[in-house]
C-alpha angles and dihedrals in degrees: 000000000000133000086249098046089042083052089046092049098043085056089064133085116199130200143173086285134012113018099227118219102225092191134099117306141200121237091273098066100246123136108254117191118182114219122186085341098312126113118229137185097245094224090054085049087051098046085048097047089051103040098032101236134090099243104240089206139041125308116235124208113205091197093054098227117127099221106041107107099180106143098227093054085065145078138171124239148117140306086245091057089042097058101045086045083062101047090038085059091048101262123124119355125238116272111270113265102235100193129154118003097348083062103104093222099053117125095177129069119217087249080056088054095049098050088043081052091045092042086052094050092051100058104274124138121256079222097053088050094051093056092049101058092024100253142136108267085228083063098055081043092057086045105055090044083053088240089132128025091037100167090064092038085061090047091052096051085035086057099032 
C-alpha cells in the first residue's frame, strides 16, 4: 500500500454500516481527498483504490450518505440511473411533461390538430396545410401519422 492509499484509508471510520470519510469535505457534503495535486470525491477514490478503475460515470450509493465510502455501497453508473434511483427512493419528482397546448413553444391549439387531421383526410396537401398555419410541412406530416400531438391523436382513435 502507498504512502497516499495508507493516509486515504486512515482518514476513514468504519462501522457495521457505512464507512464514514472523516476528511475534509465540499458543500455538498461529499468526502473530498487530494492526491499528487488532484481533488478527488473520496468515495470515487475509494471505488477506484478497491476495484482497481477509476469509475467513467456517477457513483451511486446505495445507502444514500454522502460520506460513507465503503466499496460495496457503491456502484458505478450513469446520471440517468442516478436520477431514476432518486426518484425511485422518494427524492425529487420527475420534471413536469409540458405537451400540447401546456408546451411554451406551441403555436396550435388541439381543436387546430384536429382540423389539420380532418383537412388530411379529406384530400388536402401536407404541404397546403403547412402553409396555412406556418409550419414545416415535416411537422403536419408528424401530426396526421400521430407522431406529435399524441394525446389528440388518442382522442381522435378513442371517438372514432
Amino acid at each position: 500500500m502507498t504512502d497516499a492509499q495508507e493516509a486515504f484509508w486512515s482518514r476513514v471510520h468504519k462501522t457495521d454500516t457505512c464507512w464514514k470519510w472523516t476528511g475534509g469535505t465540499r458543500g455538498n457534503g461529499y468526502g473530498t481527498y487530494w492526491v499528487d495535486g488532484k481533488r478527488y470525491y473520496a468515495h470515487r477514490y475509494s471505488y477506484y483504490l478497491t476495484y482497481g478503475v477509476m469509475p467513467a460515470g456517477v457513483i451511486l450509493h446505495h445507502c444514500d450518505n454522502p460520506i460513507c465510502i465503503r466499496p460495496d455501497h457503491l456502484s458505478d453508473g450513469t446520471q440517468a440511473d442516478n436520477v431514476l434511483d432518486m426518484w425511485a427512493k422518494g427524492r425529487g419528482s420527475a420534471p413536469p411533461l409540458h405537451v400540447g397546448e401546456a408546451h411554451h413553444q406551441t403555436r396550435l391549439t388541439a381543436a387546430d390538430i384536429l382540423r389539420i387531421r380532418t383537412r388530411y383526410t379529406a384530400g388536402a396537401s401536407q404541404q397546403a396545410l403547412a402553409d396555412q398555419y406556418g409550419l414545416a410541412r415535416s411537422t403536419v406530416g408528424k401530426i396526421v401519422r400521430g407522431q406529435s400531438w399524441r394525446h389528440v391523436h388518442a382522442q381522435t382513435k378513442a371517438a372514432a
